[in-house]
N, C-alpha and C positions, 0 to 999 in steps of 0.2 A: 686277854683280848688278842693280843700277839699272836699267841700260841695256836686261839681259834683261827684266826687269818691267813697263818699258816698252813693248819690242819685244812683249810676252803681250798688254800692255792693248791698246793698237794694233788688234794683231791680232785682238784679241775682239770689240773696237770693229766694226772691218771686215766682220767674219763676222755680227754683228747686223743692221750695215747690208743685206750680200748677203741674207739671210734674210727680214729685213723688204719687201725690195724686191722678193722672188721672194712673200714672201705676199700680196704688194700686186698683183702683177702673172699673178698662175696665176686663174684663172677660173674662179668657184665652179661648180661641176657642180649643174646645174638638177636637180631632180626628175623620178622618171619619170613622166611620163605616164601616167594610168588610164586607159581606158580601159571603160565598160561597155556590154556589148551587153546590150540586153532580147531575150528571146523573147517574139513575140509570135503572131500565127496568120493565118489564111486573109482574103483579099479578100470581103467580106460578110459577116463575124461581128464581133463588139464585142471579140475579141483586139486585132486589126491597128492599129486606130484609136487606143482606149484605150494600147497600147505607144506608138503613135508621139506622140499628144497628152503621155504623162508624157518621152517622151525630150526631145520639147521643151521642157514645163517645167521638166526638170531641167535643160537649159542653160544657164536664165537665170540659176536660182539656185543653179547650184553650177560656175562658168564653170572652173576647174578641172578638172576633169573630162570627158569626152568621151563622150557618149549616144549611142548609136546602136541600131538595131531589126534583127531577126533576123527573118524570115517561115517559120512553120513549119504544120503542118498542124494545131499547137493541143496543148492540155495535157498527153497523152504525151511529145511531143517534146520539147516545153521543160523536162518534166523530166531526161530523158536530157541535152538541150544543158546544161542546168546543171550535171549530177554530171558529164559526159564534157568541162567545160571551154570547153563552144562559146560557152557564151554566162554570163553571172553574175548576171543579173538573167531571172526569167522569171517568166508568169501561169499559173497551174492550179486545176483546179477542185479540189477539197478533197479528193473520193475517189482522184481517182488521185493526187496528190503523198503523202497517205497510203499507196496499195498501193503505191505505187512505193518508197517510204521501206524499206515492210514486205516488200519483195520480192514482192508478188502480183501482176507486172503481166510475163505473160509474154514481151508483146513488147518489155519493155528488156532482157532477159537475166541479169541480175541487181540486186541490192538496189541502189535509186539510196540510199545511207548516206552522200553528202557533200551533199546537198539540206539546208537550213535554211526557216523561217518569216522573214520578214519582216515582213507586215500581212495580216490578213483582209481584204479590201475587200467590192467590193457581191457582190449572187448572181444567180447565172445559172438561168435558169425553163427546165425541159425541154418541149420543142414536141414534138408528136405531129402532123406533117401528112396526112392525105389527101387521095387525088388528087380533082378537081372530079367529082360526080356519083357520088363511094363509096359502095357501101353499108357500109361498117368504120362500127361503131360502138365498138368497144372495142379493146385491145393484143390480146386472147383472139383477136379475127379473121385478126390476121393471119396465123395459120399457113396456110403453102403459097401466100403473098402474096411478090411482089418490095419487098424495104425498101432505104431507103438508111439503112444503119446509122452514117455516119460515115466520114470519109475513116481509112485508119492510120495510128496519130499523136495523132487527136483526143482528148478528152475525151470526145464524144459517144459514137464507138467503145465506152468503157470503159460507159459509162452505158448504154447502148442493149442492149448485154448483159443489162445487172445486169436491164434493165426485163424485155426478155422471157423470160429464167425466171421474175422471177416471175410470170408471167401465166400460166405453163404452157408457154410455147411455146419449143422445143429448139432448139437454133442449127440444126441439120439439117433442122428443118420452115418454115423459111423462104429466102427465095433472098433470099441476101444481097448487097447490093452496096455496094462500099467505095467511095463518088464523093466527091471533090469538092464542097462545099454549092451549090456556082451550079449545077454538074451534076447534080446530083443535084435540083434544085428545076424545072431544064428537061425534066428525066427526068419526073418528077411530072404539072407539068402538061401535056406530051403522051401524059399515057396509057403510057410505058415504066416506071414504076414505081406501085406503090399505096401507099406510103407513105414517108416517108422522116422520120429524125431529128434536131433539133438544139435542142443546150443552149446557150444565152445568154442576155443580159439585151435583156431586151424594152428597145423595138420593135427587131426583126432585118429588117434589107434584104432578106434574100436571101426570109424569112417573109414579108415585108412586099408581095415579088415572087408569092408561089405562093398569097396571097388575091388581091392582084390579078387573078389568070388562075383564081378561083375556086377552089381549094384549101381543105378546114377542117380546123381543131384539133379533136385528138379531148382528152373529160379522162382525165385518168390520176389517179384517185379511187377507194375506196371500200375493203372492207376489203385489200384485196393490198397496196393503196398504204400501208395505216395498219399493216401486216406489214413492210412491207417496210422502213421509217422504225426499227422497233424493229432489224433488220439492220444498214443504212445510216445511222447517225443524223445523217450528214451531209445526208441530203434532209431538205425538210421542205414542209409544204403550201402553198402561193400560189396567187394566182387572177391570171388575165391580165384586167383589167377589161375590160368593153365599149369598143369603138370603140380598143382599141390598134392594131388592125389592121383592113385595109378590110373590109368585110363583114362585121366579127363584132360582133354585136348582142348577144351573150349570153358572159357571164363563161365563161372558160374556169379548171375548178379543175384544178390541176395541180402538179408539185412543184419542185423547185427547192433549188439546193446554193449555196455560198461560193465564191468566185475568189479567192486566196490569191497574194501575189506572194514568190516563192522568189528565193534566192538560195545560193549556194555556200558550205560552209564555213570555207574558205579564204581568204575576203573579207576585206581590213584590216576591223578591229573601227570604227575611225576611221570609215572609211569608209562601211561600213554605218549606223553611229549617225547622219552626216551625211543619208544618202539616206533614212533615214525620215522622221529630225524632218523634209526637203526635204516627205516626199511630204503631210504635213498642211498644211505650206502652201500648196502648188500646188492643195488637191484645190476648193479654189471657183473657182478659173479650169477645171480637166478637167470637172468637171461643167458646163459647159457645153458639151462635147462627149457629153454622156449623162447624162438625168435619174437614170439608176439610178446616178449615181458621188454624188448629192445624201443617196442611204441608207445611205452608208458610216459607222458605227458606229464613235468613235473608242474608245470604251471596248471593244468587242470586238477591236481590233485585233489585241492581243497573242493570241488563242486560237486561233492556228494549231492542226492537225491534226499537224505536224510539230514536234521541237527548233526554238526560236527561234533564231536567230541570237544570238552574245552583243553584239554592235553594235547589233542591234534592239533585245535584254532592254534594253542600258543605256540607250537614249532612253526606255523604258519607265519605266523608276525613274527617270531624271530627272524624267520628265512626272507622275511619281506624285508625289515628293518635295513638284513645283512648287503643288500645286494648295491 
């Protein structure tokens, strides 16, 4: 009996040993890798740049992690690459991450309902260009004028609509054309187009390009504009001050919406919570890639047009709790 008791301890002894030695010696299984793509937009809009300047600084401070940029034709798209997985992080202007949310944006096909709110950031001012030497003095002219409404895809697209109804003018009474903004801005000023579209946050290159070759802003003001805000109440009224762009001597009043950064529902909560509190530290080094990132409202942040993210709420209430 001894002997067996023995020969048990022994063996028990043994078997701890072998165990201990194999947990000493198996190799802890690293973490997966995240991995987030931003959607960002077009070469010559404040999408492309602003994406890539926040991928950047989210490398420094959040070196876990793996940022990279997605190039799309601008705020449609990155809402679809967000609900369809392409990408988890993306920019949109207010009104379409809202209709796309609400399913009113017929070219995603259906309700983008896994898009979240992240941050409201700065706002994107709608530019009304014509071509050098127009007589367009208002939206009402253009009917039966060639526009460039916005590439498919964009934001602008969505918005360039909303404008001309309401000004009266029927998508069938104007010849529309869907370009590219650099195309579209070379369209212009050689006389193939008389007008052309684009939302962003001033000063725009590609805008910056079509005063240079003479081109001017038209305003989009008066009462349709102050109708059209009780509709949309994601516009609202801005003035492009003098001298933002070459040749313009005279304030241009115009409207102007929110750039909102989405993210997937889907997203670790963790995760999320981290890439916000990231994005308020980063945002004095990004604004120096763009004075409009200087007007970003930390107190509005949370008032997406969409469900917040619950990783967003909770940096939320933290930063609430802290104050």
């Amino acid at each position: 009996m001894r002997t067996s008791r023995a020969a048990q301890r022994a063996a028990g002894s043994l078997l701890c040993l072998v165990l201990l030695t194999a947990c000493r010696e198996a190799p802890a299984t690293p973490p997966a890798p995240v991995t987030i793509r931003i959607a960002t937009g077009l070469p010559g809009m404040t999408f492309r740049p602003l994406g890539e300047a926040l991928a950047a600084a989210y490398r420094d401070v959040l070196p876990h992690i793996q940022f990279t940029t997605v190039e799309t034709e601008g705020s449609v798209r990155n809402v679809e690459y967000v609900e369809t997985a392409k990408a988890e992080l993306g920019l949109a202007l207010a009104d379409v991450a809202y209709m796309g949310f609400s399913g009113r944006i017929g070219e995603l096909g259906a309700r983008a309902g896994r898009v979240r709110g992240l941050a409201v950031l700065h706002s994107s001012t709608i530019h009304v260009l014509v071509a050098p030497n127009s007589s367009i003095s208002s939206l009402s002219d253009l009917r039966g004028r060639r526009v460039g409404v916005g590439p498919p895809g964009s934001g602008t697209a969505v918005t360039s609509s909303i404008l001309l109804r309401a000004y009266g003018v029927a998508e069938d009474a104007v010849d529309q054309h869907t370009l590219p903004f650099r195309v579209a801005i070379e369209a212009l000023t050689t006389g193939k187009l008389d007008a052309v579209f684009i939302t962003a946050a001033a000063q725009v290159e590609v805008v910056r390009q079509a005063m240079v070759a003479g081109s001017r802003l038209l305003n989009v003001t008066g009462p349709v504009a102050q109708r059209l805000r009780v509709e949309y109440p994601f516009l609202q009224p801005t003035t492009i001050p003098p001298g933002t762009y070459p040749g313009q001597h005279q304030p241009v009043h115009t409207l102007q919406e929110s750039v909102i950064l989405i993210c997937r529902d889907d997203l670790d909560d963790v995760v999320v919570r981290d890439i916000t509190e990231a994005l308020f530290n980063v945002l004095p080094r990004l604004s120096v890639s763009g004075d409009f990132l200087k007007l970003v409202d930390v107190r509005r942040a949370p008032a997406t047009p969409i469900p917040l993210h619950p990783g967003a709420a909770w940096y939320y209430r933290e930063r609430e709790l802290s104050r």
